[in-house]
C-alpha positions as a Markdown table, in Angstrom:
| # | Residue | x | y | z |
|---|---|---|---|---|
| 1 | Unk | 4.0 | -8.0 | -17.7 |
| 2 | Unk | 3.4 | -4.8 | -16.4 |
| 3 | Unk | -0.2 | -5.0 | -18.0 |
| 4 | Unk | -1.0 | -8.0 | -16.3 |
| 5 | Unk | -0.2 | -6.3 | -12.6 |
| 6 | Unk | -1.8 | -3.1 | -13.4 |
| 7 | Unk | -4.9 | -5.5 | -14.1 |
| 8 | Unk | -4.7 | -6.7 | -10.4 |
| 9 | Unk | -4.7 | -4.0 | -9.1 |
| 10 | Unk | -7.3 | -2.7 | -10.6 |
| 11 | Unk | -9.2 | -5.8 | -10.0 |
| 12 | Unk | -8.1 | -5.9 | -6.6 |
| 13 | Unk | -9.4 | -1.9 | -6.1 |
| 14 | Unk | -12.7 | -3.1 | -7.2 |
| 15 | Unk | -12.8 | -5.9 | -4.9 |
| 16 | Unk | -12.3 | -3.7 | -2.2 |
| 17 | Unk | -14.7 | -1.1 | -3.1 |
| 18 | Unk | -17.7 | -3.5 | -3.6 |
| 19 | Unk | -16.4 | -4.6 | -0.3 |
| 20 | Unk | -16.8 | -1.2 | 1.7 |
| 21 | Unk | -19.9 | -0.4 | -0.5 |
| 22 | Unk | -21.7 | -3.2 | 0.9 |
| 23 | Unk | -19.6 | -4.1 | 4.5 |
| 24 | Unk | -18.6 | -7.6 | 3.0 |
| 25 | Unk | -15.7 | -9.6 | 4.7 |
| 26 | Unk | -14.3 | -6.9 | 7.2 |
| 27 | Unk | -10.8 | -8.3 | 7.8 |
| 28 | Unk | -10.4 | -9.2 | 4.2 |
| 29 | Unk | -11.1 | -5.7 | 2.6 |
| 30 | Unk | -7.6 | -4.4 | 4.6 |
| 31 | Unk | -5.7 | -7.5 | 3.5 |
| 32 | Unk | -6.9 | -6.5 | -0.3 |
| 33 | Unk | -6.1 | -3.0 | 0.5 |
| 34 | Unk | -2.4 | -3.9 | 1.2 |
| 35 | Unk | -2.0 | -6.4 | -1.6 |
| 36 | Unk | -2.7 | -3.2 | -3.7 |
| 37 | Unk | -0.7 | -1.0 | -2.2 |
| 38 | Unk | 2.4 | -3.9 | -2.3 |
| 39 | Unk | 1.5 | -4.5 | -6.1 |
| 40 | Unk | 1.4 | -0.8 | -6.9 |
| 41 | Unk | 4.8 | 0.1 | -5.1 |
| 42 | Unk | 6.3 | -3.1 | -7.1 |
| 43 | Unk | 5.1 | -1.7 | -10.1 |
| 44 | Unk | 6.5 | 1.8 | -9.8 |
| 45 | Unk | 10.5 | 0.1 | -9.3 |
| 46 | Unk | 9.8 | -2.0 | -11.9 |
| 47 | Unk | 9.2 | 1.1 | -14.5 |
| 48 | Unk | 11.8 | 3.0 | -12.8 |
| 49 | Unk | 14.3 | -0.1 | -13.5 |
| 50 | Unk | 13.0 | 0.1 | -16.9 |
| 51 | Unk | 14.0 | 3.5 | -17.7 |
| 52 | Unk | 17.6 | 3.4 | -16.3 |
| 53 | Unk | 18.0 | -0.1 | -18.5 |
């Protein structure tokens, strides 16, 4: 599972970047941007609930 959301993320950080790169979809590249940031922060609790369990 974990795999699987890093994978987002990274696919989503992409995303973003191409978007900057080449000013695509303005509001969209800051909705991306918190999606990550979301994903990322999930996926830090998740691995510390791992490690207690």
């Amino acid at each position: 599972m974990l795999g699987i959301i890093w994978g987002i993320i990274v696919i989503l950080l992409v995303i973003w970047l191409i978007g900057i790169i080449f000013h695509i979809a303005g509001g969209l590249i800051n909705i991306l941007l918190v999606i990550v940031l979301i994903l990322v922060i999930w996926n830090l609790i998740q691995m510390a609930r791992n490690r207690r369990g």
